[in-house]
C-alpha positions in Angstrom: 0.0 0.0 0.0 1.2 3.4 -1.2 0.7 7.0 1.6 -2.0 9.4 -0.2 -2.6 13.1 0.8 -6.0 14.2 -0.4 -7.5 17.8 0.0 -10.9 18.7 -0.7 -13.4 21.4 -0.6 -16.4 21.1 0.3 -19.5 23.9 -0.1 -20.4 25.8 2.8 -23.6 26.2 2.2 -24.1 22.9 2.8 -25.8 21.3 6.6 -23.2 20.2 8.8 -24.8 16.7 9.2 -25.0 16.7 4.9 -21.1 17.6 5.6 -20.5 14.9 8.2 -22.0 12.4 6.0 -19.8 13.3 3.0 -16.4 13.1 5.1 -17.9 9.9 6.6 -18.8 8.2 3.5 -15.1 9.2 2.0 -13.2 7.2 5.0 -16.0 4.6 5.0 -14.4 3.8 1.5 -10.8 3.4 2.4 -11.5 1.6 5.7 -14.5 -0.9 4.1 -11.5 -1.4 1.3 -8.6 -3.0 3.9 -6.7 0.7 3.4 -5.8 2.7 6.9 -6.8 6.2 7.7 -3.5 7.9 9.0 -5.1 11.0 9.8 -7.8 13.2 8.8 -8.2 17.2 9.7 -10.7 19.4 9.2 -9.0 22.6 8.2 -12.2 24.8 8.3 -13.8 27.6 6.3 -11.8 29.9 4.0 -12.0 32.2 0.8 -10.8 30.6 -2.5 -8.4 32.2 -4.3 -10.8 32.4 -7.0 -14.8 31.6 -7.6 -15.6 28.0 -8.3 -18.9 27.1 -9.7 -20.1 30.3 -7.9 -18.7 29.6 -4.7 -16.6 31.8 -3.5 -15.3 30.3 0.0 -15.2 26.6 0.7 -14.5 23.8 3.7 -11.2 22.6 3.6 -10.6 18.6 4.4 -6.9 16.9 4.5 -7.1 13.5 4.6 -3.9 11.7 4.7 -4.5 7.2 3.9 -2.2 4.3 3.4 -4.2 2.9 0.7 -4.5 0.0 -1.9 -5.2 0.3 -5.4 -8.7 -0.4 -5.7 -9.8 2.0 -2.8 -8.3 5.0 -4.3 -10.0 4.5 -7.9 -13.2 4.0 -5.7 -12.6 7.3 -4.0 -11.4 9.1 -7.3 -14.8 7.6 -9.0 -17.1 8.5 -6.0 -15.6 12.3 -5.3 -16.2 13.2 -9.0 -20.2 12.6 -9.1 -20.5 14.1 -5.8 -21.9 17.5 -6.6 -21.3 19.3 -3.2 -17.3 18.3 -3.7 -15.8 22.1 -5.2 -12.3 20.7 -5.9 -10.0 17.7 -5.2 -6.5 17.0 -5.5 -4.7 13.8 -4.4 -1.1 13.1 -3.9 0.8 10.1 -3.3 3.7 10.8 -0.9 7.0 9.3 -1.4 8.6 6.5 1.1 11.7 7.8 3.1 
Protein backbone atom coordinates (compact mmCIF):
# COMPACT_ATOMS: atom_id res chain seq x y z
CA UNK A 1 0.00 0.00 0.00
CA UNK A 2 1.16 3.38 -1.22
CA UNK A 3 0.75 6.96 1.57
CA UNK A 4 -1.97 9.39 -0.21
CA UNK A 5 -2.61 13.13 0.77
CA UNK A 6 -6.01 14.17 -0.41
CA UNK A 7 -7.47 17.77 0.00
CA UNK A 8 -10.94 18.74 -0.69
CA UNK A 9 -13.41 21.42 -0.63
CA UNK A 10 -16.36 21.08 0.31
CA UNK A 11 -19.55 23.88 -0.13
CA UNK A 12 -20.36 25.78 2.78
CA UNK A 13 -23.59 26.22 2.23
CA UNK A 14 -24.09 22.92 2.80
CA UNK A 15 -25.79 21.31 6.62
CA UNK A 16 -23.15 20.18 8.84
CA UNK A 17 -24.78 16.70 9.22
CA UNK A 18 -24.99 16.71 4.92
CA UNK A 19 -21.05 17.56 5.63
CA UNK A 20 -20.52 14.87 8.21
CA UNK A 21 -22.01 12.38 6.04
CA UNK A 22 -19.82 13.26 2.99
CA UNK A 23 -16.43 13.08 5.09
CA UNK A 24 -17.91 9.90 6.62
CA UNK A 25 -18.85 8.22 3.49
CA UNK A 26 -15.08 9.17 1.97
CA UNK A 27 -13.21 7.23 4.98
CA UNK A 28 -15.99 4.58 5.04
CA UNK A 29 -14.43 3.79 1.48
CA UNK A 30 -10.81 3.41 2.41
CA UNK A 31 -11.51 1.55 5.71
CA UNK A 32 -14.51 -0.88 4.09
CA UNK A 33 -11.51 -1.36 1.32
CA UNK A 34 -8.59 -3.01 3.89
CA UNK A 35 -6.75 0.73 3.37
CA UNK A 36 -5.85 2.73 6.89
CA UNK A 37 -6.75 6.18 7.65
CA UNK A 38 -3.46 7.85 8.97
CA UNK A 39 -5.05 11.04 9.80
CA UNK A 40 -7.76 13.18 8.82
CA UNK A 41 -8.24 17.24 9.67
CA UNK A 42 -10.69 19.42 9.20
CA UNK A 43 -9.01 22.63 8.24
CA UNK A 44 -12.19 24.78 8.31
CA UNK A 45 -13.78 27.56 6.28
CA UNK A 46 -11.78 29.86 3.97
CA UNK A 47 -12.01 32.23 0.79
CA UNK A 48 -10.85 30.57 -2.51
CA UNK A 49 -8.45 32.15 -4.30
CA UNK A 50 -10.82 32.40 -6.96
CA UNK A 51 -14.78 31.63 -7.64
CA UNK A 52 -15.60 28.01 -8.33
CA UNK A 53 -18.91 27.06 -9.69
CA UNK A 54 -20.09 30.28 -7.91
CA UNK A 55 -18.67 29.62 -4.68
CA UNK A 56 -16.55 31.81 -3.48
CA UNK A 57 -15.32 30.32 -0.01
CA UNK A 58 -15.22 26.55 0.73
CA UNK A 59 -14.54 23.75 3.69
CA UNK A 60 -11.21 22.57 3.65
CA UNK A 61 -10.56 18.57 4.41
CA UNK A 62 -6.89 16.89 4.50
CA UNK A 63 -7.11 13.48 4.62
CA UNK A 64 -3.88 11.67 4.70
CA UNK A 65 -4.48 7.18 3.90
CA UNK A 66 -2.17 4.31 3.40
CA UNK A 67 -4.25 2.89 0.66
CA UNK A 68 -4.50 0.03 -1.90
CA UNK A 69 -5.22 0.29 -5.40
CA UNK A 70 -8.72 -0.36 -5.66
CA UNK A 71 -9.78 2.02 -2.76
CA UNK A 72 -8.27 4.98 -4.33
CA UNK A 73 -9.95 4.51 -7.92
CA UNK A 74 -13.17 4.01 -5.74
CA UNK A 75 -12.58 7.30 -3.98
CA UNK A 76 -11.43 9.06 -7.26
CA UNK A 77 -14.76 7.60 -8.99
CA UNK A 78 -17.06 8.47 -6.00
CA UNK A 79 -15.63 12.26 -5.31
CA UNK A 80 -16.17 13.22 -8.99
CA UNK A 81 -20.20 12.60 -9.07
CA UNK A 82 -20.47 14.10 -5.79
CA UNK A 83 -21.88 17.48 -6.60
CA UNK A 84 -21.28 19.30 -3.20
CA UNK A 85 -17.31 18.33 -3.69
CA UNK A 86 -15.82 22.12 -5.20
CA UNK A 87 -12.26 20.66 -5.92
CA UNK A 88 -10.02 17.73 -5.21
CA UNK A 89 -6.53 16.95 -5.45
CA UNK A 90 -4.67 13.79 -4.39
CA UNK A 91 -1.09 13.14 -3.91
CA UNK A 92 0.79 10.08 -3.35
CA UNK A 93 3.74 10.75 -0.91
CA UNK A 94 7.00 9.32 -1.42
CA UNK A 95 8.65 6.49 1.10
CA UNK A 96 11.65 7.82 3.14
Amino acid sequence: MRKYEIMYIVKTTLEKDNVKSINDEFQKIFTSRKSKIVEFKDLGQKKLAYPIKKEINGNYYLLTVEANTEALDEFKRKISINENVIRHVIIRLDEE
